[in-house]
C-alpha positions in Angstrom: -0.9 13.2 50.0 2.5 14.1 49.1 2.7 11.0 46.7 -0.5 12.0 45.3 0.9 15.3 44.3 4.0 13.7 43.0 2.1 11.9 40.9 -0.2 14.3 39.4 2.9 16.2 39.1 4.8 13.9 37.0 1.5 13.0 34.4 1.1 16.5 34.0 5.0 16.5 33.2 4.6 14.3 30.9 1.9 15.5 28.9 3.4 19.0 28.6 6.3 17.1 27.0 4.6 14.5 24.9 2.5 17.9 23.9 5.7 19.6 23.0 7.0 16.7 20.7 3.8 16.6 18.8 4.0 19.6 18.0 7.5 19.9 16.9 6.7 16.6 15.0 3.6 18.3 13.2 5.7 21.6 12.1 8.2 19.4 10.4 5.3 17.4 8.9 3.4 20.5 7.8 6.8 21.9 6.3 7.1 18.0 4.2 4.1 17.5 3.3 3.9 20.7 1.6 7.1 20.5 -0.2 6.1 17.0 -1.1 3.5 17.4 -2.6 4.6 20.8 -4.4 7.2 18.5 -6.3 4.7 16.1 -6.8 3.0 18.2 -9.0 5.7 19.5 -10.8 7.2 16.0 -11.7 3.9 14.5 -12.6 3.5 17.8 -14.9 6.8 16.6 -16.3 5.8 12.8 -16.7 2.7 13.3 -18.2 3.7 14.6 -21.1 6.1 11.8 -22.1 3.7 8.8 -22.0 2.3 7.4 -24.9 -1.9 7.9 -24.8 -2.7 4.0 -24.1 -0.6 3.1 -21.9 0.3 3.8 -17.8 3.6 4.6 -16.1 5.2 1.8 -14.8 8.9 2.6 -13.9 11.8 4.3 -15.5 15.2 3.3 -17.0 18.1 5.2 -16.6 20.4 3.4 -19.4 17.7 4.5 -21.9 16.5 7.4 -20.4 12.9 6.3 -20.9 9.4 6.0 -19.0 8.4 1.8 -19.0 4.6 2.0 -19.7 2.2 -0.9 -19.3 -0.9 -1.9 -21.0 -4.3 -1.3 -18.8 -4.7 -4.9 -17.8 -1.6 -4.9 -15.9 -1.9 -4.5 -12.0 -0.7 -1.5 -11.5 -2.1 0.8 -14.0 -4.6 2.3 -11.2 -1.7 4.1 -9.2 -1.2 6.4 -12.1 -4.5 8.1 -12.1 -4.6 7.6 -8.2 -1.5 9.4 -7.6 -3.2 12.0 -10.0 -5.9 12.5 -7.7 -4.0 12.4 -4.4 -1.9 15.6 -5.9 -4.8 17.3 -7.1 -6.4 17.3 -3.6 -3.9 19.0 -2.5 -2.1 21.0 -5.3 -5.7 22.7 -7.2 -3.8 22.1 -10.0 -6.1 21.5 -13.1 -3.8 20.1 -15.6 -3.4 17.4 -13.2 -6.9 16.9 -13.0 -7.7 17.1 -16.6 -4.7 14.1 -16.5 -6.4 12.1 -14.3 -9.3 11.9 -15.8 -8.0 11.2 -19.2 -6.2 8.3 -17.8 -9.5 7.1 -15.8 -10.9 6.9 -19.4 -8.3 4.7 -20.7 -8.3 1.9 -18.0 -12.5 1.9 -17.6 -12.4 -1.2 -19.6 -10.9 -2.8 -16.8 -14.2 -2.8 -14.9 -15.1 -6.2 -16.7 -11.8 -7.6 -16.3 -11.4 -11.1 -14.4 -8.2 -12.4 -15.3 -6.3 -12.0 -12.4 -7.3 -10.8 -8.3 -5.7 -7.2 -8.7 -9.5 -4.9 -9.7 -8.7 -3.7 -6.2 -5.5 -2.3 -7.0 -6.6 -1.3 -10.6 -10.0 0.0 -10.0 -10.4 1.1 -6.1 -6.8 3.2 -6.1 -8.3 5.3 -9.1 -12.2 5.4 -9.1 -12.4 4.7 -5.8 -10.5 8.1 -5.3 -12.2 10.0 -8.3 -15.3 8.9 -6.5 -14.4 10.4 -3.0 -13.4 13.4 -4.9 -16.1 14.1 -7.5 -19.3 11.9 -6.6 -20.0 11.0 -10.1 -22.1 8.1 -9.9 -20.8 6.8 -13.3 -17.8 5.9 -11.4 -19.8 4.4 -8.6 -21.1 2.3 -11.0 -17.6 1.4 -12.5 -16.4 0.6 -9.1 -19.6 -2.0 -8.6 -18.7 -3.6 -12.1 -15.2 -4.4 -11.1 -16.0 -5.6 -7.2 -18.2 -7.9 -9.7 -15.6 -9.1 -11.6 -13.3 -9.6 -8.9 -15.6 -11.8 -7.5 -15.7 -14.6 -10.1 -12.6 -15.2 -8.8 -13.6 -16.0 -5.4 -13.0 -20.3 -5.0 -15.4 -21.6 -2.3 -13.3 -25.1 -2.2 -10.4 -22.8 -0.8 -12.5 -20.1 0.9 -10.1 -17.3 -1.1 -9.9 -15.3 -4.3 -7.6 -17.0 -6.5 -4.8 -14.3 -7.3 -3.2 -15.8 -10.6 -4.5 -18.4 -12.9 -3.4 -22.2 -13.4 0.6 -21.8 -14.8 3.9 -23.6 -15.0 5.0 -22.7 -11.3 1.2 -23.0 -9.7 -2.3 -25.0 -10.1 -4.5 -22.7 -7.6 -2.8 -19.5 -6.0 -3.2 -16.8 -3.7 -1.2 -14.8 -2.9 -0.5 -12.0 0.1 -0.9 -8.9 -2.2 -4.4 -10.0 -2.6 -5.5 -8.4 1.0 -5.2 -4.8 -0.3 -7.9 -6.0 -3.1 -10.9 -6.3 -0.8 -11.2 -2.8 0.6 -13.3 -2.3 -2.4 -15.1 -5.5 -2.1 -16.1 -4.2 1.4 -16.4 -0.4 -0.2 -19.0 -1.6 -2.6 -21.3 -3.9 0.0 -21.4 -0.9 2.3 -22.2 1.5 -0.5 -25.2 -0.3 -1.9 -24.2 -3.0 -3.2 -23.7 -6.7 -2.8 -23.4 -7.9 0.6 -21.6 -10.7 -0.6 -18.7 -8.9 -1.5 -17.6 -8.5 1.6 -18.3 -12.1 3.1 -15.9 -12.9 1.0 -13.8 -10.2 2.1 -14.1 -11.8 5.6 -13.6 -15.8 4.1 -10.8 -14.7 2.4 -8.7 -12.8 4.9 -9.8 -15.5 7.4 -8.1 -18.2 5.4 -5.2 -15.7 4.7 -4.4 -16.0 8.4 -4.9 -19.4 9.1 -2.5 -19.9 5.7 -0.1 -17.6 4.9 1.2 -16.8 8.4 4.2 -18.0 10.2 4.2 -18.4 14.8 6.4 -15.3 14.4 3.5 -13.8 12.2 5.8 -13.3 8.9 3.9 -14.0 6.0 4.7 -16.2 3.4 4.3 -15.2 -0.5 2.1 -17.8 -2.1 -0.2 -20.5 -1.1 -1.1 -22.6 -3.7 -4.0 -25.1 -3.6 -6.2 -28.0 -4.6 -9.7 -26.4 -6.3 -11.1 -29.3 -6.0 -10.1 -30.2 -2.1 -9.5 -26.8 -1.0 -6.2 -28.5 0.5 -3.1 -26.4 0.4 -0.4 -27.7 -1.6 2.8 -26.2 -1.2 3.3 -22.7 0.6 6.5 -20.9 -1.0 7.8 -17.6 -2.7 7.9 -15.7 -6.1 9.5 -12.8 -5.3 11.3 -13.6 -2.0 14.5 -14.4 -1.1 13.3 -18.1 -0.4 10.0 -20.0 0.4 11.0 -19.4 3.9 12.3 -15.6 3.8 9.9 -12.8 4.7 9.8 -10.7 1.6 9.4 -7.5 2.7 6.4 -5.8 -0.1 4.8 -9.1 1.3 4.7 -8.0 5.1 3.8 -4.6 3.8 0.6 -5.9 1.6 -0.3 -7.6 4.9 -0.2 -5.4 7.4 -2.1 -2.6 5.2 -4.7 -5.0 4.2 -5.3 -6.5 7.9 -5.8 -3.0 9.1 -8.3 -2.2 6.3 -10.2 -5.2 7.6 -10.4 -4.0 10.9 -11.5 -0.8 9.7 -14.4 -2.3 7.7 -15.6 -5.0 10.0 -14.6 -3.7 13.8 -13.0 -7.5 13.8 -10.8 -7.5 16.3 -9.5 -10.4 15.4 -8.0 -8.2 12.4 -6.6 -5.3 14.8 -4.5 -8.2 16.7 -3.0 -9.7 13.7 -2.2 -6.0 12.2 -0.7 -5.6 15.7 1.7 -8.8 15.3 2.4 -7.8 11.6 3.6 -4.8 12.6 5.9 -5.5 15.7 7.5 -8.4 13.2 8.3 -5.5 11.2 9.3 -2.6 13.3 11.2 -5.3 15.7 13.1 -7.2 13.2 16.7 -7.0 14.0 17.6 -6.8 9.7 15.3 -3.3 9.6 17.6 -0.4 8.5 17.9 2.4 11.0 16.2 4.5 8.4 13.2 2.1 8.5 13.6 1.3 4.7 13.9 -2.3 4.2 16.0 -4.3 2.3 14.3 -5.9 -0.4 13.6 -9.2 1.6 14.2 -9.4 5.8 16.0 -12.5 5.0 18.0 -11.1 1.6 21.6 -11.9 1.7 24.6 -10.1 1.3 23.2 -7.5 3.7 23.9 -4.4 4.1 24.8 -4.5 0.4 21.2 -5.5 -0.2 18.9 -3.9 -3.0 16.4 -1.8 -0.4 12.9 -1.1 -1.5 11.5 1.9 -1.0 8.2 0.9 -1.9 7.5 -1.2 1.0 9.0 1.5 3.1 6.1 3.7 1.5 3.2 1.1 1.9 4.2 0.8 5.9 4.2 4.4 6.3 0.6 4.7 5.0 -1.0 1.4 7.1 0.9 2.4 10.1 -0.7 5.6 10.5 -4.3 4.4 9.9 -3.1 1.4 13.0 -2.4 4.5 15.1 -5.8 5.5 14.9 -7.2 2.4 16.5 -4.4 2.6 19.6 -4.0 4.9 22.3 -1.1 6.4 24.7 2.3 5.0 23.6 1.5 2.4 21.4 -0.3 4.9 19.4 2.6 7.6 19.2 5.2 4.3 18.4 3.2 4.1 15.0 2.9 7.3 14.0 6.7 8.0 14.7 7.8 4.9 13.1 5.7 6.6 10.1 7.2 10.3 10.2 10.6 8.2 10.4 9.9 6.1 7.1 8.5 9.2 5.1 11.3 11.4 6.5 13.5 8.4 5.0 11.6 9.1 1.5 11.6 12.7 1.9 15.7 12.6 1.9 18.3 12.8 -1.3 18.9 9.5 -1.2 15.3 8.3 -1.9 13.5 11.6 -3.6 14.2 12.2 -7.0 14.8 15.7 -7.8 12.7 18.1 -10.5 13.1 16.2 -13.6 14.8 13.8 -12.6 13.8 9.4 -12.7 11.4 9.7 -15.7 9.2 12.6 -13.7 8.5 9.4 -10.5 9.2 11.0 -7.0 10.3 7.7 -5.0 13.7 5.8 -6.1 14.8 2.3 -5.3 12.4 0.4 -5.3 12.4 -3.5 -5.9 9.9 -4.9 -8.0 10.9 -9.2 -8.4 14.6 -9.5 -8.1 15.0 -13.1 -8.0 13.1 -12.4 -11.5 15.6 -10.1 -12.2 12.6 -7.7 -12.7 12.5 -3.9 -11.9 16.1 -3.5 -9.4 17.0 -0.2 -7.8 14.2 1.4 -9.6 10.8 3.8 -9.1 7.5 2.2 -9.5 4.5 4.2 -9.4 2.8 2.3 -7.0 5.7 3.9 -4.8 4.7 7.0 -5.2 1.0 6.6 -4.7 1.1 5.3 -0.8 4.0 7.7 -0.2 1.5 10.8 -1.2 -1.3 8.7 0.6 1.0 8.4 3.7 1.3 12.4 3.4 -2.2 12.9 3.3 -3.2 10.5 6.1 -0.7 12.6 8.4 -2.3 15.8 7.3 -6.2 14.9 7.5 -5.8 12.5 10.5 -2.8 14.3 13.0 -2.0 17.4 11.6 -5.5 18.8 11.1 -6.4 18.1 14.9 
């Protein structure tokens, strides 16, 4: 009896403290994601009135003092008008509404665009928001037209949606950024549309972890293959420190897109590898006690090593939707590792201040370095899962 009551004595112990902690965790959140997202809006009030009217923010350089703006085909042009909408939510603000939707206009042609795998990233992380938001069924419509397009990409010979088309360095790839395109595939075939879509979805992230994944479940960059056998080539990098270096946006696109998967299909089979993505990541022994990585696990010259704050960002946002498929510890090791990463981006060293880095809120960031492409910079796709990562915490844990 008296071990009994021992017992009962030390759960209830426990929860009263595990209680406690949540809720010191939640002020501090409540107090960050406020202040966040008030800069948020007063930086993107500042950016938007330095672009040019064609074009989407891309980065900033400091030497020249200038916003880098991309034309609408290029991959990222979605986070703009997605970021838009994220502070809007929030904010109320209606210039930053009526911005949004101007730049929605601008990159609708982009709904009939099939040269590359990226509609997901282009059309899901702006319509697919201004959807949830507004309802307007023209944008429904818009987001059916680009699942669509996406897949004419899809190769059944490789069982995958060929990322980039035939070049110098590849015949067929894929590549690991192409799991955070099929959220909308799935999106659309669960909205009323084709149920192909997310078949696909499935056939492609199946063959994405047969493929691109190492026994210690690091992911390699590219696979490129045969279209006519379906047989892989070569695995390698592009943007990594080497073909067999865990680049660290890599891991991130992974684990985000695995979880997504789960949350579409209840395949376990997707939860598990999420799982293993994540405790590559969280365990690696080259992780920064601030949880921001270095630009690749594997980058040399650590700790003088370019970090890159967008990955950083990315984890934060996928972690927090893992946590909401685990309980008890394992579900509280996510969400902290989270609070820790955008606690990270919240601080001086990572935050830009009002009018500061061309108007972006995140700093060093690493777009290709062994490009020698976008070092130590912001990049608006950054910002957009570091404000998405704020309001996961807020609707999912802090609203509870």
């Amino acid at each position: 009896m008296r071990s009994k009551l021992l017992l009962l004595g030390c759960i209830f112990f426990t929860s009263l403290t595990l209680h406690a902690q949540t809720n010191n965790r939640n002020e501090k959140m409540k107090k960050l994601i406020a202040e966040n997202f008030a800069l948020a809006d007063s930086q993107y009030n500042y950016m938007m009135k330095l672009l040019p009217s064609d074009k989407m923010p891309q980065s900033y350089d400091v030497k020249t003092n200038q916003i880098l703006n991309r034309e609408i085909t290029w991959w990222c042009t979605g986070f703009y008008p997605g970021s838009l909408l994220y502070i809007y939510e929030q904010t109320k603000n209606e210039s930053i509404k009526t911005e949004a939707l101007r730049a929605l206009k601008v990159i609708e042609p982009n709904q009939n665009y099939t040269g590359n795998h990226d509609l997901g990233f282009m059309m899901f992380c702006s319509y697919g928001n201004a959807y949830r938001l507004f309802k307007d069924e023209k944008y429904k419509q818009i987001i059916f037209n680009s699942a669509a397009s996406l897949a004419t990409r899809y190769r059944p010979t490789m069982k995958s949606i060929q990322s980039w088309n035939k070049n110098q360095y590849f015949n067929c790839p894929v590549i690991i950024d192409n799991m955070m395109n099929l959220e909308m595939m799935n999106w659309v075939s669960q909205n009323g549309g084709n149920p192909v879509y997310q078949q696909i979805a499935e056939t492609h992230s199946n063959t994405t972890m047969k493929e691109f994944y190492r026994p210690d479940y690091s992911s390699f960059h590219v696979v490129d293959f045969d279209l006519t056998t379906g047989k892989v080539l070569r695995k390698v990098t592009h943007q990594g420190a080497a073909n067999t270096s865990a680049w660290s946006r890599g891991q991130a696109w992974g684990l985000y897109g695995f979880i997504t998967m789960y949350r579409d299909t209840k395949n376990e089979a997707y939860l598990t590898h999420a799982k293993n993505i994540a405790a590559f990541y969280l365990n690696h022994p080259n992780l920064p006690s601030d949880l921001v990585p270095y630009w690749d696990f594997d980058a040399g010259q650590q700790p003088l090593a370019k970090r890159d704050a967008s990955a950083a960002a990315i984890t934060a946002s996928a972690l927090l939707e893992l946590a909401k498929y685990t309980q008890g510890a394992e579900k509280e090791k996510y969400i902290n590792a989270s609070v820790k990463m955008i606690e990270s981006l919240s601080n001086e060293t990572y935050r830009a201040k009002y009018g500061e880095n061309g108007g972006f809120l995140i700093k060093h960031c690493v777009g290709a370095l062994t490009l020698n492409s976008e070092i130590d910079v912001p990049l608006i796709y950054a910002d957009y899962y570091f404000l998405e990562a704020l309001k996961r915490y807020k609707d999912w844990y802090l609203n509870k």
